[in-house]
C-alpha positions as CSV (number, residue, x, y, z in Angstrom):
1,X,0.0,0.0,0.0
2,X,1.6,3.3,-0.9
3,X,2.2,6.0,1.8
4,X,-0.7,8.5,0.5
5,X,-2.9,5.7,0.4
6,X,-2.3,5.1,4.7
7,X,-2.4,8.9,5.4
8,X,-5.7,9.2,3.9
9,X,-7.0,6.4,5.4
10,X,-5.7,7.9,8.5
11,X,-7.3,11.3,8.0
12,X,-10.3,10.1,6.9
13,X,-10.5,8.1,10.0
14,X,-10.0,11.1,12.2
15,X,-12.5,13.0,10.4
16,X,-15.2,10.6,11.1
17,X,-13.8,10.3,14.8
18,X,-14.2,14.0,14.9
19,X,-17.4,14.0,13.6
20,X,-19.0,11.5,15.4
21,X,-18.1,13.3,18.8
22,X,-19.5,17.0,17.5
23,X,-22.5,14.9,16.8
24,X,-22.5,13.5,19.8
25,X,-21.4,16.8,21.9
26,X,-24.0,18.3,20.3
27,X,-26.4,15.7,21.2
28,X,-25.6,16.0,25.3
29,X,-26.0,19.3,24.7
30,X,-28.8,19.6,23.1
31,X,-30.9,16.7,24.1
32,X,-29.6,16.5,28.0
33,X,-33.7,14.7,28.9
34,X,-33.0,11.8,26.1
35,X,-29.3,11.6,27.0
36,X,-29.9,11.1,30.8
37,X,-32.8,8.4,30.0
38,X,-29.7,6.5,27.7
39,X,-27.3,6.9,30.6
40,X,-29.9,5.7,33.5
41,X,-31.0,2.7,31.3
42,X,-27.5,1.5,30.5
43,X,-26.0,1.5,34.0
44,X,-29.2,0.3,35.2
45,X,-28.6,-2.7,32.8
46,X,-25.0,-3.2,33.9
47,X,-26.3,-3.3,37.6
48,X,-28.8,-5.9,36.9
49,X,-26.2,-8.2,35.5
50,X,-24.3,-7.7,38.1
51,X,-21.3,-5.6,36.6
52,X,-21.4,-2.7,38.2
53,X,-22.6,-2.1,42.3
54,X,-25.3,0.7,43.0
55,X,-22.2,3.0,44.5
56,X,-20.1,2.6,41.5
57,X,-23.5,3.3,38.8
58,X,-25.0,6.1,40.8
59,X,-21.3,7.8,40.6
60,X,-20.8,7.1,36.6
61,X,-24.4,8.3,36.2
62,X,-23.0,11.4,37.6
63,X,-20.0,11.4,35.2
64,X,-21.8,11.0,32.5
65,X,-24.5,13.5,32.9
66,X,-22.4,16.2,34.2
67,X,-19.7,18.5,32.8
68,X,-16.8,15.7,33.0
69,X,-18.9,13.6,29.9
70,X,-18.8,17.3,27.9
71,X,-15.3,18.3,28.4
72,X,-13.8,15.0,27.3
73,X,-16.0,14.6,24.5
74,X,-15.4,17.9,23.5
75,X,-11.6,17.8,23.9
76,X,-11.5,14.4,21.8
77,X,-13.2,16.8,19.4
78,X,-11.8,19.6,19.7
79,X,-8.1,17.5,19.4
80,X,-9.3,15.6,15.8
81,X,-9.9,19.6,14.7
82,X,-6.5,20.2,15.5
83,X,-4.9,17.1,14.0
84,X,-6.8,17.8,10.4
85,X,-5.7,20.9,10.9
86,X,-2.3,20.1,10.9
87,X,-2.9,17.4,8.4
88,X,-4.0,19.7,5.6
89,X,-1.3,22.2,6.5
90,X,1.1,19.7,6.3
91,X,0.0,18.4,2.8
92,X,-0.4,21.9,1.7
93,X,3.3,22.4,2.8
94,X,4.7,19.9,1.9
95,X,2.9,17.8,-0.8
96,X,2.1,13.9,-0.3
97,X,4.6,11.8,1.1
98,X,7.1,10.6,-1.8
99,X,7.5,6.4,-1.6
């Protein structure tokens, strides 16, 4: 496989990464009554089978509903900007890689 053909697989794997968490930001954001039902029915699911104790869920339930869920999806984001970013400005720079 030639050199191009792995950075743009790369990229283009980044840019749906990055995508799918400004979606999903965007989605805790925007829809925080549907996003807390998700988060209450799958820790509630984990503590039925007997994965998680009723300490441990009630404190990820709080994770995950509160600003700590945001600011790493939104960092993960906000990083996969940064790296295509830096991607096209390399390429633009610098051309694609020779083999």
């Amino acid at each position: 496989m030639k050199d191009s053909t792995k950075l743009f697989i790369c990229v283009g794997m980044v840019a749906l990464l990055t995508v799918f968490e400004l979606i999903w930001l965007w989605f805790i954001i925007k829809r925080p009554e549907k996003w807390a039902a998700w988060v209450d029915k799958e820790n509630d699911f984990w503590v039925r089978k007997g994965i998680f104790s009723v300490p441990f869920a009630k404190w990820m339930k709080r994770i995950e509903k509160g600003m700590p869920q945001k600011l790493l999806v939104g960092t993960g984001a906000l990083l996969g900007i940064c790296v295509l970013i830096f991607s096209g400005y390399m390429l633009l720079k610098h051309g694609l890689p020779k083999r």
